[in-house]
Every structure is written in C-alpha cells, then in structure tokens.
C-alpha positions as CSV (number, residue, x, y, z in Angstrom):
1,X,-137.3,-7.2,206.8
2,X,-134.0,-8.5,205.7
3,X,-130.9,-5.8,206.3
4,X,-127.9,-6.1,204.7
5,X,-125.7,-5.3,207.5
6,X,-127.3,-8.6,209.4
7,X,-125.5,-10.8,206.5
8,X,-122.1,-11.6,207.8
9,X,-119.2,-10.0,205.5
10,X,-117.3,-13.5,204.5
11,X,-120.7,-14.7,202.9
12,X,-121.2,-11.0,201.4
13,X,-118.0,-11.4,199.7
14,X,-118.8,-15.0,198.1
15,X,-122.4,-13.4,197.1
16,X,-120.5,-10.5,195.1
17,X,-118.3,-12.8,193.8
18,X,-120.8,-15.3,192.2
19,X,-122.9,-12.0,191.1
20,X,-119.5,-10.9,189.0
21,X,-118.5,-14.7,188.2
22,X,-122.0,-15.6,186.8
23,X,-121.6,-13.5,183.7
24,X,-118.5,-15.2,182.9
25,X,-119.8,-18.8,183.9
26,X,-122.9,-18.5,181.5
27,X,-120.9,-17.1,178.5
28,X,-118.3,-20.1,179.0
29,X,-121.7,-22.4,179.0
30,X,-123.3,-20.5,175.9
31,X,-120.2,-21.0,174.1
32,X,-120.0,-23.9,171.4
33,X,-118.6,-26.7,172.1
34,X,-115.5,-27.9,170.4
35,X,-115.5,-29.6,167.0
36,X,-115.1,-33.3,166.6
37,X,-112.1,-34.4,165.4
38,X,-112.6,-35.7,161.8
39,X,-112.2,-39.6,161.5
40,X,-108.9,-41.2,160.4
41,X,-108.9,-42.5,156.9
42,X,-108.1,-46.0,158.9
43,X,-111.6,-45.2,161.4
44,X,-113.4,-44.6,157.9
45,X,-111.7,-47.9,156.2
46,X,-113.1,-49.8,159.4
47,X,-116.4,-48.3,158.7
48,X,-116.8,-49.2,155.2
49,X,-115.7,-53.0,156.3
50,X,-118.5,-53.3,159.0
51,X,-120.4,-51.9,155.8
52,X,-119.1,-55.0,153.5
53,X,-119.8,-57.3,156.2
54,X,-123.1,-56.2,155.1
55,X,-122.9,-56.6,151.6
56,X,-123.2,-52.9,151.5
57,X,-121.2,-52.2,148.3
58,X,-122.8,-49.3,147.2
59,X,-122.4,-47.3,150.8
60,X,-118.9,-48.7,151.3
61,X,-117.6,-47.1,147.5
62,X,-119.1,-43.9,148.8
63,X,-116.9,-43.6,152.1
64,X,-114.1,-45.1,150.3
65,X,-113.8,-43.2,146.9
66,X,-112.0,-40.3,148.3
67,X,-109.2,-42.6,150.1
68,X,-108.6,-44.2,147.1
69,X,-105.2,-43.0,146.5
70,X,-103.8,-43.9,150.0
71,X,-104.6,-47.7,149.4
72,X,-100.8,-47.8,148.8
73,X,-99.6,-46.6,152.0
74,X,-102.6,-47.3,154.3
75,X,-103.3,-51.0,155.0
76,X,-106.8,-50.4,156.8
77,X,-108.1,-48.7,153.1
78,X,-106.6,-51.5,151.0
79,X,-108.3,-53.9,152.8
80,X,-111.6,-52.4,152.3
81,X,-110.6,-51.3,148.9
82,X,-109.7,-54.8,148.6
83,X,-113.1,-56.3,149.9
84,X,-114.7,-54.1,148.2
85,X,-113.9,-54.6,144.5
86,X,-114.2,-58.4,145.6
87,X,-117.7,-57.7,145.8
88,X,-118.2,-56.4,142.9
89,X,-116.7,-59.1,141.5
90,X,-113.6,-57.1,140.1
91,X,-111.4,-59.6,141.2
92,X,-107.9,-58.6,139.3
93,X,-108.2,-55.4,140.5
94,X,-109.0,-56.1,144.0
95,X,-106.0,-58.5,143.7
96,X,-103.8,-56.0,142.8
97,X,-104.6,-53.5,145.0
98,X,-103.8,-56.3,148.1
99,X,-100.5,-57.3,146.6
100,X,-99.6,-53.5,146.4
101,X,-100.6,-53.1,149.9
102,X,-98.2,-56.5,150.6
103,X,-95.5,-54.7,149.6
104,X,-96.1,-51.9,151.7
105,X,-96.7,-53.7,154.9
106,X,-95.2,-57.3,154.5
107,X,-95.6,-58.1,158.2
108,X,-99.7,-57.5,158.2
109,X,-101.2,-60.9,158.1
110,X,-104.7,-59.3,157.7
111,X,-103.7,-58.3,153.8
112,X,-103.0,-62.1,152.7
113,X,-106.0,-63.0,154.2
114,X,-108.3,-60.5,152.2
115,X,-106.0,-61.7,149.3
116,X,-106.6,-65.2,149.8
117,X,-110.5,-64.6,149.8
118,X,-110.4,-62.8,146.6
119,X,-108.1,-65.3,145.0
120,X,-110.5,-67.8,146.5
121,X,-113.4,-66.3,145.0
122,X,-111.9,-65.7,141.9
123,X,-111.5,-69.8,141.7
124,X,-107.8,-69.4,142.1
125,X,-107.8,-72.3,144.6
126,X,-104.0,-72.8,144.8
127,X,-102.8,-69.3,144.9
128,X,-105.8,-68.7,147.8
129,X,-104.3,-71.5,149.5
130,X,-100.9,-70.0,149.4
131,X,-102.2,-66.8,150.3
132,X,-103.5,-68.1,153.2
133,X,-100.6,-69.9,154.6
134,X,-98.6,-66.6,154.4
135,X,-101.5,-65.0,156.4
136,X,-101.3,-67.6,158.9
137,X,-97.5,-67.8,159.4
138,X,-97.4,-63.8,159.8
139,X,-100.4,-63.7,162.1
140,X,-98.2,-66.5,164.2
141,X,-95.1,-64.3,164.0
142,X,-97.4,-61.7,165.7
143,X,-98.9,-63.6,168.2
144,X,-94.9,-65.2,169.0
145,X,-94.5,-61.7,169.4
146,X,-97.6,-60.3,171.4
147,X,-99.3,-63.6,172.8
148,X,-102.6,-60.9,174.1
149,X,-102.8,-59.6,170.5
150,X,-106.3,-60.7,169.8
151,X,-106.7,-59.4,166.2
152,X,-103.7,-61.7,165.2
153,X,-105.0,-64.5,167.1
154,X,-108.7,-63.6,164.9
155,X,-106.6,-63.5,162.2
156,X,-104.1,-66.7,162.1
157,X,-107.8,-68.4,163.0
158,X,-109.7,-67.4,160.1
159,X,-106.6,-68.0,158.0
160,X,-106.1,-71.6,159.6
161,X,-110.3,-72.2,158.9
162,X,-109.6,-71.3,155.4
163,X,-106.5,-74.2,154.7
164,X,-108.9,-76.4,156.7
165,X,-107.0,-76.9,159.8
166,X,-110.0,-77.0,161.7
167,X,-108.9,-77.5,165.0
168,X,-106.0,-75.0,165.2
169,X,-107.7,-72.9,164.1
170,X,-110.4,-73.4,167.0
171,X,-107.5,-72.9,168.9
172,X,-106.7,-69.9,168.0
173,X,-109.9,-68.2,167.7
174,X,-110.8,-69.4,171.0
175,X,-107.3,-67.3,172.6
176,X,-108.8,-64.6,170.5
177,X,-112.5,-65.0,172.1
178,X,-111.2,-65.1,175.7
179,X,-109.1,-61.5,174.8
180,X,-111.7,-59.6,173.0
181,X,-114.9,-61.1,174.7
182,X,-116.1,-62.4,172.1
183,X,-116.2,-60.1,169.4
184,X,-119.0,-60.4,166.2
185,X,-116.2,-61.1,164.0
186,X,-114.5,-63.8,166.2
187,X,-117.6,-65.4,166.9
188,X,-118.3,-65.5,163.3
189,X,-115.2,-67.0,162.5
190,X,-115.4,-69.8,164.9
191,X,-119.2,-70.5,163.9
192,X,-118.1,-70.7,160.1
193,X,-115.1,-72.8,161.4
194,X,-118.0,-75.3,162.8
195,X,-120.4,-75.3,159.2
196,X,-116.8,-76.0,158.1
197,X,-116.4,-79.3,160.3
198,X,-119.9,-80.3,160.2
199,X,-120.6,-80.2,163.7
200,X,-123.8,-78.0,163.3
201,X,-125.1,-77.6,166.5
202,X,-122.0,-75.5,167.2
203,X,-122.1,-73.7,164.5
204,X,-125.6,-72.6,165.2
205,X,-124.8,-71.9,168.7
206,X,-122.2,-70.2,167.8
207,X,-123.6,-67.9,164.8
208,X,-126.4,-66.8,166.7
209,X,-124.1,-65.4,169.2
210,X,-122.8,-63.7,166.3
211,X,-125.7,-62.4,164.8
212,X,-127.0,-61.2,168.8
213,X,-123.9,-58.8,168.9
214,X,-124.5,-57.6,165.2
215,X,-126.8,-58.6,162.8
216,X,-124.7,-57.0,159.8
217,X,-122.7,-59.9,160.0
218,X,-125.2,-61.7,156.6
219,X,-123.3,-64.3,156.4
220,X,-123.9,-66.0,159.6
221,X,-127.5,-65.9,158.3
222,X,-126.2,-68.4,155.4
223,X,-124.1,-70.5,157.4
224,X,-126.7,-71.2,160.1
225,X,-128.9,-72.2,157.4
226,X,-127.3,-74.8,156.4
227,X,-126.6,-76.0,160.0
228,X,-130.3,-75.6,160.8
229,X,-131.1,-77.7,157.7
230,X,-128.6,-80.1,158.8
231,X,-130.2,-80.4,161.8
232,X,-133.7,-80.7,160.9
233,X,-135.0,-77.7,160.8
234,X,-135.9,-76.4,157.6
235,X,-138.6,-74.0,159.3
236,X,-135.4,-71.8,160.6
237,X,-133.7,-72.7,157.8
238,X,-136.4,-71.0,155.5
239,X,-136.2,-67.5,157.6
240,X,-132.2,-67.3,157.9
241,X,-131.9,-67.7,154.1
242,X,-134.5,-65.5,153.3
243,X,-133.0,-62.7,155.6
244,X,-129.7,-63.3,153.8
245,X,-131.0,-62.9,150.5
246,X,-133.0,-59.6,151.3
247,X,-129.7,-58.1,153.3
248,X,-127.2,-59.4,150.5
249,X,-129.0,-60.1,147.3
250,X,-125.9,-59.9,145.7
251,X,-123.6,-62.4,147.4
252,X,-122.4,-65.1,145.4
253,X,-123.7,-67.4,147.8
254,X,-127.2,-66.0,147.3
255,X,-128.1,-67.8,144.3
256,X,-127.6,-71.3,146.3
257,X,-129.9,-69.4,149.1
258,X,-132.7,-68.7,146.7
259,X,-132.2,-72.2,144.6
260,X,-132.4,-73.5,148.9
261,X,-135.4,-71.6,149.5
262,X,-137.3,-72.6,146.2
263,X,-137.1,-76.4,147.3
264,X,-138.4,-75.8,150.4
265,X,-141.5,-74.2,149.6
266,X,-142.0,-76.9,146.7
C-alpha cells in the first residue's frame, strides 16, 4: 500500500504545488483568447485589389465603401478606389480620384500607373502615355534609392511594358522576380510583357506560372489565349477564354473573348 511518508519531501512539495497551480493554469487556458486586431484600411485596400484582379467589382465596392473618404490621404484606397470605378467604367471619376491621390503622395509611382490604365482605358492614349512615363521615372527614383525594393522594380516594369519598352522593362521585372520569388503579380506582368512582344511561348510559360500561384489573376487567362492561339492551339485556347469570360464577364476584353470563342466553335 502506498504511504505517504515513503514519498520523499522535495517531490511532495512539487506535487502540492502543481495541486495549487492547476487551478490557475486551467482558468488561464479557459480564458478567451485575445481579439484580432482589426485590418488596416491599407490591409483592406490590398484585399479589395486581389478582389479586382478578379473582376470582382461588386465584392470590392463592398469592402471599399466605408474607406471612401480616406482616398485622399491613403494611397493604398485610392488605388483600389481607383481600379475600381475603372471597372465600372466610371472613368472621370476614377481619374479624379488618382490625380487627388497624386497630389497627396507625388513620390508613389504606383498611382500614375493606375492612372495611366484608366486614362488608357478611357481611349486617352496620350495622357496614358504620359501617365506612364511619370510612373516609370518615380518607380526609377525609388529603385535609385532602394535597389532590393521589389514593388518599385514591379512597378517601373509594368509601367515600362505599358510605353512599350519591352525589354527594360524585362529588365526590371526580372530584378523584381529574383526579390519577391516570383510573385503572381510579377509573373503576370512579365507574361503580358511577352503577349506584348509576340514571343508566345514565353508568354504562356510564363502566365501559367501565374495563374499556378493564383488563379484570380483572369487576365492571364486572356493573354495566354491568345499566345496559345498563336501557337496552334486553339483546343487550350477555347478553355482559357472561356474561363475568362465565366470569371470576368464584364471585362472589356471579354467581348473580343466571346467574338474568339464563337469562331472557334464555327
């Protein structure tokens, strides 16, 4: 029969003191945890621009609609503010809400980008193009500054792409690839660069990548249609273009898609 005067006094001691401590230890376990912190209005902005990347417009508005009056001072929600009413083809307004945002940060290339694309949607061509150029010269003032800064190596190469500098622009995104590992968006940009040069076997290569990492990216669907077309294969390029259309049936390019798809089932 076990006595307690057999169990030697120093373990005794621990014993009593787990017997007293386990109380307190369970409570502290039973106790709910602490409260996330609530996301940044810039974590929600970056949210609702993986959304648009997605021709989400309608799940973008919702996340966005109470940030709406910080677009002035916060250059993560006027880009997606920006984006945004691009998509739904508001273009003055979505203009005006990036060249407000320009004035508040001048030395954010990303804004002139997002400007350029609405101007370029929009069928400004020339003010696009000059939108562009200021991107790219304040992405290179960044990257003078911070050579390892892959965002404004991503963004002097999408901006470079877009005044058809082809090569520096592979260049660029390239420095960007080796920094971020290859991110979905510089991927993307570097596959779109390729449809942009012709040289479609890249581009496929290249977008598929893309669309392994994230396949909210739609528009890599479109673009490596048209390299897969290019390069014979109208079988792939028949499923790409009719995933794009049913993820973003309300891109501009989608009407080419479906006008694309038609023919080849003629």
């Amino acid at each position: 029969m076990f006595r307690l005067s057999r169990t030697p006094r120093p373990i005794l001691a621990a014993a009593l003191a787990l017997a007293f401590l386990a109380p307190a230890a369970r409570a502290q376990q039973a106790a709910p945890a602490a409260a996330p912190a609530p996301p940044t209005p810039s974590e929600i902005a970056r949210g609702a621009g993986r959304k648009l990347d997605a021709f989400q417009a309608k799940e973008a508005r919702a996340a966005l609609e109470p940030l709406v009056s910080q677009a002035g001072s916060n250059a993560d929600v006027a880009i997606a503010l920006g984006r945004l009413l691009e998509q739904e083809k508001k273009y003055d307004e979505s203009a005006a809400v990036l060249r407000k945002a320009a004035e508040a940060a001048p030395a954010d290339a990303r804004v002139p980008l997002w400007l350029g694309e609405t101007l370029l949607r929009a069928k400004k061509t020339a003010d696009a193009d000059a939108s562009f150029k200021k991107s790219a010269e304040l992405a290179a003032s960044a990257v003078a500054a911070k050579p390892d800064d892959a965002g404004a190596l991503l963004v002097q190469g999408a901006a470079l792409s877009r005044l058809r500098r082809y090569d520096e622009a592979m260049v660029a995104l390239g420095k960007a690839r080796e920094l971020d590992g290859g991110s979905p968006g510089t991927l993307y940009q570097m596959g779109a660069t390729r449809a942009f040069q012709q040289k479609w076997a890249d581009a496929v290569t290249l977008l598929t990548q893309t669309l392994e990492k994230d396949t909210g990216m739609a528009l890599a669907y479109y673009y490596r249609a048209l390299a897969q077309e290019k390069l014979g294969r109208k079988d792939l390029m028949v499923i790409d273009l009719d995933r794009f259309v049913k993820v973003a049936p309300e891109a501009p390019e989608a009407d080419r898609a479906r006008a694309l798809l038609a023919a080849a089932k003629r």
